[in-house]
N, C-alpha and C positions, 0 to 999 in steps of 0.2 A: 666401444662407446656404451656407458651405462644406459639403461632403457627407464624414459621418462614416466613417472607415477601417473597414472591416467589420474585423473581428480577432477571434481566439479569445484568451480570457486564458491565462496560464503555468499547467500546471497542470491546465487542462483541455482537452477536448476532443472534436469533431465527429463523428456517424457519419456515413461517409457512406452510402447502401444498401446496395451488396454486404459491408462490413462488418457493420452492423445487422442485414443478415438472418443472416450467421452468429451474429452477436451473439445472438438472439430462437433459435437454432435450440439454441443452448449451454445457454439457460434450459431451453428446453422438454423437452432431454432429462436435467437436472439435477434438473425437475420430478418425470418419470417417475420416474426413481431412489429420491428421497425417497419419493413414496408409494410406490414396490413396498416400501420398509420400515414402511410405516403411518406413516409423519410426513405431520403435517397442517398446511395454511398460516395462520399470522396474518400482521397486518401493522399498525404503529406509525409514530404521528407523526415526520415530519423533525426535527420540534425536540422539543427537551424542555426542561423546566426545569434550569439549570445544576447545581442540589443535585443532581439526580440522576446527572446528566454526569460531573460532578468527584471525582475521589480513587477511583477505580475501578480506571483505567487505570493511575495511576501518575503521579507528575509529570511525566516525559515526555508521556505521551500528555494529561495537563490542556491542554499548552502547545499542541496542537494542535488544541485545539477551536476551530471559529469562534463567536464569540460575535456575538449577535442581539440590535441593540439594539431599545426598545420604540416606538412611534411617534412619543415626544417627543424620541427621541435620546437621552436622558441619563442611562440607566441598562441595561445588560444584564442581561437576567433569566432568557432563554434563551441557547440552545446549538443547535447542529447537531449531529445524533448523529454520529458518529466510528466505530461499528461497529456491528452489529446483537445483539450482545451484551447491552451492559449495559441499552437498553432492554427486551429483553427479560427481565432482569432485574428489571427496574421490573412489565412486564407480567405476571409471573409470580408477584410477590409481589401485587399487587392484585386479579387473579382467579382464584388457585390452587385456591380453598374450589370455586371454579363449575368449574375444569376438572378437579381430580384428578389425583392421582399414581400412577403413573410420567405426563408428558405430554411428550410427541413433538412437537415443531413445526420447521416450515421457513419461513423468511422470504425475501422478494428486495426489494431497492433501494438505492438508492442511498446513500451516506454522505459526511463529506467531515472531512478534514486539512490543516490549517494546513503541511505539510510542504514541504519541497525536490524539486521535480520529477525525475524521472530514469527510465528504461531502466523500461518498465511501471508507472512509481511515479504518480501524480493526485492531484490534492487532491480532484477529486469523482470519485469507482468507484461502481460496483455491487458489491456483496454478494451471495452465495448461499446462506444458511446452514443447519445445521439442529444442533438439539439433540433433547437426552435429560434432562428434571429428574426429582427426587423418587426417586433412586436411585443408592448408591454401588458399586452391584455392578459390577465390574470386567466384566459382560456387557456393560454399553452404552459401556464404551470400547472393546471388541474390536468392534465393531458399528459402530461411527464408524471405525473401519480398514477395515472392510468394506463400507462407503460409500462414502469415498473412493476405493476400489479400481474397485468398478463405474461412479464417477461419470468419471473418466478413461476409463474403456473404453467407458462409452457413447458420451463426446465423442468418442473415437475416436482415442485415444492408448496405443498398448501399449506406450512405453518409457518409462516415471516409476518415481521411487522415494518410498514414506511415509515419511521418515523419524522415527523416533520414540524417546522419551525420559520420565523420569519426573523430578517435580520432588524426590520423596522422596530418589532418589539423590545428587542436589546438594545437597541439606539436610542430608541425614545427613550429607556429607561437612564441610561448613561447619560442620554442631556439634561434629565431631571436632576440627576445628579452632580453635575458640572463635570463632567467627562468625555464630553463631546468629541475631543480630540486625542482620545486616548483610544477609540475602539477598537481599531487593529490589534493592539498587543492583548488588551483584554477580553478580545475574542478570541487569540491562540492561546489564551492561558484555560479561559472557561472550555475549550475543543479538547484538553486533557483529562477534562474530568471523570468521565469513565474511567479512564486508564489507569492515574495515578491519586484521585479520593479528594474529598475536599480541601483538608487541613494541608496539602501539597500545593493545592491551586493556589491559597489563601498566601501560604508562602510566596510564592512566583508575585501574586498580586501589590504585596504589598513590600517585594523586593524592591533596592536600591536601581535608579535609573541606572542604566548602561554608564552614560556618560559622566557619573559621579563615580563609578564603581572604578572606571578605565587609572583616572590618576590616583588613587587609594591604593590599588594594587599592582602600581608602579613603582611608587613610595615603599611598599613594604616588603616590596621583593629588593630594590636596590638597600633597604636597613638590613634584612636580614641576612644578605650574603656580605654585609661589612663586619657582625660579629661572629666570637670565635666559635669553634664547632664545643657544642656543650659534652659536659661530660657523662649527666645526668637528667633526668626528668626536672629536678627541682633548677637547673640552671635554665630547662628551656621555660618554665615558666616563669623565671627571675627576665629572662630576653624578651617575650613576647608581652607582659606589664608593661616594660622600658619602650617596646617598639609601638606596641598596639594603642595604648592609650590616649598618647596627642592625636596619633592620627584618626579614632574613634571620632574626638573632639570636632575633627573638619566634619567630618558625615554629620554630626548633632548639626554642626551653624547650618548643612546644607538643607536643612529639614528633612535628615532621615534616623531622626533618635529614635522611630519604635523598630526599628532593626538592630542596633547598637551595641544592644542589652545582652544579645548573645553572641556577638564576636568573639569575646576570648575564649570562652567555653570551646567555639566552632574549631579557630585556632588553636589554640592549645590540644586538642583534640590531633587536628591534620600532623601538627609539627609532630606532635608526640608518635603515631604512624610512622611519618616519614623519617625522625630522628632516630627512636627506639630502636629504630630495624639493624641503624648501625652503627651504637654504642658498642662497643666490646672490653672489656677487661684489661683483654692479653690479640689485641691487636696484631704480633709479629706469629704467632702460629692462627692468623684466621686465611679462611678463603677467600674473603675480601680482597690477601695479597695480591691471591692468583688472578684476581678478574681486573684488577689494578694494573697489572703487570700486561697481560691479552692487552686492556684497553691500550696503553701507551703504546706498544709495541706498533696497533694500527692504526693509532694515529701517528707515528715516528718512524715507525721502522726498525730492520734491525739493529741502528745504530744507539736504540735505548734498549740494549739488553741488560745492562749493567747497569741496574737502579739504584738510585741514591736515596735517602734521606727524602733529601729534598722533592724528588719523582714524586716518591708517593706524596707527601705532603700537598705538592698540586694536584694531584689523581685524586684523593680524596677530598679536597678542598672544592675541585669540580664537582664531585659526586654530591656534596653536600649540599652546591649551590642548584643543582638540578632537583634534587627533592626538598628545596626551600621553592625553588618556583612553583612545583607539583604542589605544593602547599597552599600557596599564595593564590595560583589559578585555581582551585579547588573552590577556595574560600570565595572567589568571584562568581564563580558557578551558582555560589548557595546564594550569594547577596542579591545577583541581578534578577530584575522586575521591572515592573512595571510603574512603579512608584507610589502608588495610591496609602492612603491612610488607610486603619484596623477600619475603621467606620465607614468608607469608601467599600473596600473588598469585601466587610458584613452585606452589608447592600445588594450589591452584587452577585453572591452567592446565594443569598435571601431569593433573587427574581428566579435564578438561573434551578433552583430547588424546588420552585413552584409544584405541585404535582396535585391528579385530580382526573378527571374524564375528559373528554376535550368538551363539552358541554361548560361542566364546573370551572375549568383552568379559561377559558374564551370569557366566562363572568367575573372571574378573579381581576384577572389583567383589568377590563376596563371598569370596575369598584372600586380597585388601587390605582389607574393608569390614564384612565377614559378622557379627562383631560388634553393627553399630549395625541398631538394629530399625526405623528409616525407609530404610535400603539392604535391609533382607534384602526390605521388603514391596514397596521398589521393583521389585526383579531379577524377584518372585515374579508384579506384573503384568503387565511386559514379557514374563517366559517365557510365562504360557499367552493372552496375545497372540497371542506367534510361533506359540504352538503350533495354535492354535484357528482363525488363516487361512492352516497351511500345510494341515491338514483341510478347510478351504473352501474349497481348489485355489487360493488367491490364489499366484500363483508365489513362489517363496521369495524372488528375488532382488530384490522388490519393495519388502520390509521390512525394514530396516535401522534400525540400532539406534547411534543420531549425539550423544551423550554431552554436544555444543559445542551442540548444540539447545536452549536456555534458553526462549524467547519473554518478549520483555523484558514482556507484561503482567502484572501482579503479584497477576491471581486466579486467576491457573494455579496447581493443587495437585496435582494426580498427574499420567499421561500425557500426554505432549504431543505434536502431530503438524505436522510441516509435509512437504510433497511438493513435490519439483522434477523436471521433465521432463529426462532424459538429454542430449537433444539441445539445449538450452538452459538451462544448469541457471547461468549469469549471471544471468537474471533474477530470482533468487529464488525463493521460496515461494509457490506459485499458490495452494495450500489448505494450513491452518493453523487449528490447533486445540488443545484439550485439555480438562482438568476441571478445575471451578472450585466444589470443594464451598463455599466461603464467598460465592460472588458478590451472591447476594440476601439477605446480613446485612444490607445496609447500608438495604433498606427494608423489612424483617418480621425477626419473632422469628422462624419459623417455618425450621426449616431445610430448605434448596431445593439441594441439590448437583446438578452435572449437568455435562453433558460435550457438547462440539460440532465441529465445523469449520466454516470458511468458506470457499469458492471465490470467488477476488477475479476477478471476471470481465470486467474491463478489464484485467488483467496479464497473465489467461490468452489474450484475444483479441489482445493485442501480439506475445505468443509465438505466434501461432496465422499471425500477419502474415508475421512472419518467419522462420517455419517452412516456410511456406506451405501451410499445412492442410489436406485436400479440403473442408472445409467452406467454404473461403473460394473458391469457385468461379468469384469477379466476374460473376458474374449478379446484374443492379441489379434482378429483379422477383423477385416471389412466385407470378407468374402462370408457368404451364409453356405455354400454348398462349396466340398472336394470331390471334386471327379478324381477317383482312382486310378493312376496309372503305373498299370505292372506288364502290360503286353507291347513291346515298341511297334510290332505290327499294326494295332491297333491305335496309334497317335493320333491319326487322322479324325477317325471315330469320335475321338473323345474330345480334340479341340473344335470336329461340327457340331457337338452337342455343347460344349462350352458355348460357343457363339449364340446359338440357337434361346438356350436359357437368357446369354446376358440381352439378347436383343429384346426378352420378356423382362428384362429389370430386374434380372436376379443376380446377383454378384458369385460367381463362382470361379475357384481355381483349378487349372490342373495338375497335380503332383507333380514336381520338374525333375524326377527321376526314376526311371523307369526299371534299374536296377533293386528298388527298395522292395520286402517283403511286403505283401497288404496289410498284416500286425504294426510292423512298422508304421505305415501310411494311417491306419484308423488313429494307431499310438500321436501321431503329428495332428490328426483330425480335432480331436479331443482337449489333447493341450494346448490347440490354436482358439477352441469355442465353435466350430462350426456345428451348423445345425442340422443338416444331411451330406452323408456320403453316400454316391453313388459309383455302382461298381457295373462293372460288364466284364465274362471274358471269354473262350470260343464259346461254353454251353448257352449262355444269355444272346450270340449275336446269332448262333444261330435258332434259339428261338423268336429274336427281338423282341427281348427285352432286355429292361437294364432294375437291377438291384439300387432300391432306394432305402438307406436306414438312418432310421432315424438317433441320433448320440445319444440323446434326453434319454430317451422312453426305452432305449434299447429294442426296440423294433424295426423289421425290415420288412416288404413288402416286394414282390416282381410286377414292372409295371410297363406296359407295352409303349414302345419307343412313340407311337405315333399320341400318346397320353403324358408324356416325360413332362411336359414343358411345363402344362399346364395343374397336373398334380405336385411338381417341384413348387409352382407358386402360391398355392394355395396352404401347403405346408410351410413356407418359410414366413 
């Protein structure tokens, strides 16, 4: 039997120790954090049932859930939770009567997305979160700023910035503009902005609705696999005039003519990709045969070994109609949006571009805005915000006030939080947050408003990688001291003095092979990171003492047994 390729899947990935332990160290000071604020831990199943999964996030975020089929295979009925959120959510509405409002909790583990890998991004993270329910006072979101403030500075990072935002301000602005009902999508479109630049947003913005786009690209995938396979470039432009034009026409009466303009360009473009690739001259010596030939074989069997004319004719015919769909779906990709007009999506990018001090941008908004009563209440949380942790000595230049911050989930309702580290700020958002007064409507009557963050703590330790962090020290143990063991007579000796240090809270190991040379043993000391070896062997026991050296400094000292304990601790 061949021997299976060990491999990590796309997406995810391996700790190895000296990671892991910075990894475990990030928790446990993340932990501390959370309780000095009185949050308390729970912790909820990996899966959930998909009702409860779905329509939360957003239909973005639906599409990345992994779905769990049930033992028989042939029905999915769970999900993989996607964030620690909206379980919480679930858990909040089922035992709020038992826990009582206001309640404080923090969660850790794992989660996992259907997504495109990339630069800190996994389909399975860790999560760090905590929330605040049962309260809309504008205290516990200045509180959640004040959290993630100390939670960075525990981990041990003094140059990030919160940046933060309110969704009331984008709303109000949207209802000025007669968009009231459009906010969802044009909050996931404006949450790209960093990533993919304006003139991309604007694109999406003022993309054909979905639902116009669905039968357009129905139409022109069923024209295009009814004419003949072209021979040249100037035929597939002769086809796509013929096919594209009337159907253009629908989209104009649909009121979506400022997209229109560049449909053929777009197409003509795709076809020509997907046709060029398999025009050929002299067809009967290309390779194309052979993958013609493979293909039918496994769709048919051996009994189409002996291809006709006609074979290929269909083998290609299919080929053809598969990169006219690839065409056609492409061309949906570009089209769908959000529907808005050039002068709608101006607007809009206009607010979301705002920039300035958070002093000047909080005067901006209500000179242009002050009017609408979802911007004055927006300006009015942000100010005592700022104002409330520049009293709490969080430095001013910390908090910034980022207008393009949307967070495309769609039960965000007032302020919102993401933080990027100065010195890395490509990698995105490490912690991300806001309030989500409606989030547990969807399983109780009971209204649950609450507010959180969450530290993606596989994105932060990427950045931590390439940062190179002190925490990431490449030390592969947990243990600070090796006791040396190369005398078996002496076992005993050295696992009472092992007990004796760990009962002082010193983590120490003993070499589990008493056959290894000491070269060896210091050799394993060194490339583990430990920071004293101690040695004894007859000359030491019967002086009593024991040999203490130190790795760093290459220093060793003899230190009398009844002093071991307490000079190990003082050194480590």
């Amino acid at each position: 039997m061949s021997l299976i390729t060990p491999r990590t899947l796309s997406g995810f990935r391996d700790y190895l120790p000296a990671v892991m332990l910075a990894r475990e160290e990030v928790l446990r000071r993340a932990r501390e954090v959370y309780r000095s604020y009185g949050f308390t831990p729970i912790d909820t199943p990996a899966c959930e049932s998909l009702d409860v999964l779905l329509g939360k996030g957003g239909d973005e975020s639906d599409k990345l859930v992994y779905r769990v089929l049930s033992a028989r295979g042939d029905k999915a009925e769970m999900g993989l939770r996607f964030d620690l959120t909206v379980p919480f959510a679930r858990f909040s509405a089922q035992y709020i009567n038992e826990l009582g409002t206001p309640f404080k909790r923090y969660a850790m583990g794992p989660v996992w997305r259907g997504e495109r890998p990339g630069q800190g991004r996994y389909r399975e993270f860790w999560q760090c979160d905590f929330d605040t329910i049962g309260t809309t006072s504008n205290a516990a979101d200045i509180e959640t700023a004040l959290v993630i403030n100390d939670l960075f500075t525990a981990i041990g990072f003094d140059k990030f910035e919160i940046r933060i935002n309110n969704r009331k301000l984008l709303n109000g602005v949207l209802n000025e503009n007669g968009l009231g009902q459009e906010v969802a999508p044009i909050l996931r479109a404006v949450d790209k902005l960093p990533k993919v630049g304006p003139e991309t947003v604007k694109q999406e913005l003022i993309g054909v609705r979905r639902e116009l786009v669905a039968p357009f690209v129905a139409k022109l995938q069923e024209l295009l696999n009814q004419v003949p396979i072209p021979a040249n470039l100037e035929q597939i432009k002769q086809i796509h005039r013929s096919i594209l034009e009337p159907l253009t026409q629908e989209l104009i009466s649909a009121g979506a003519a400022h997209v229109t303009s560049e449909l053929p360009s777009i197409l003509l473009q795709l076809l020509g990709k997907s046709w060029k690739a398999r025009i050929r001259q002299d067809s009967s010596n290309d390779s194309e045969i052979t993958e013609i030939r493979s293909q039918i074989l496994r769709e048919q069997g051996p009994s189409a070994l002996t291809l006709s004319d006609q074979h290929v004719a269909i083998a290609k015919r299919k080929a053809y109609q598969q990169l006219d769909n690839w065409a056609a779906g492409e061309l949906a990709n570009r089209m769908t949006g959000v529907g808005l007009s050039p002068n709608q999506a101006d607007a809009v990018l206009e607010f979301v571009s705002l920039a300035g001090t958070n002093t000047e941008l909080l005067g901006t908004l209500l000179d242009r805005y002050g009017e609408n009563n979802l911007v004055r209440e927006g300006v009015r949380d942000l100010l005592q915000l700022i104002e409330v942790t520049a009293k709490a000595r969080v430095p001013e230049e910390r908090i910034k006030i980022d207008l393009s911050i949307a967070r495309g989930l769609d039960y965000y309702t007032g302020t919102i939080y993401e933080t990027f580290l100065t010195d890395l700020p490509g990698i995105g958002s490490v912690c991300s947050g806001g309030r989500y007064d409606n989030l547990a409507s969807k399983y109780t009557k009971q209204v649950l408003p609450g507010v959180g963050a969450s530290l993606g703590v596989d994105r932060l330790i990427a950045a931590m990688e390439e940062l190179k962090h002190p925490l990431l020290t490449g030390q592969t143990t947990p243990a600070q001291v090796l006791i040396v063991n190369f005398d078996a007579t002496r076992l005993g000796d050295y696992q009472r003095i092992a007990r004796a240090l760990r009962a002082a809270c010193v983590n120490v190991e003993v070499y589990p092979d008493t056959t290894k040379k000491i070269g060896t043993q210091f050799a394993y000391a060194e490339k583990r990171g430990f920071k004293l070896a101690v040695v004894a062997g007859p000359a030491e026991f019967e002086q009593g003492v024991w040999k203490v050296k130190d790795l760093a400094k290459r220093e060793e000292a003899a230190v009398p047994e009844a002093e071991l304990v307490e000079r190990i601790k003082q050194q480590v």
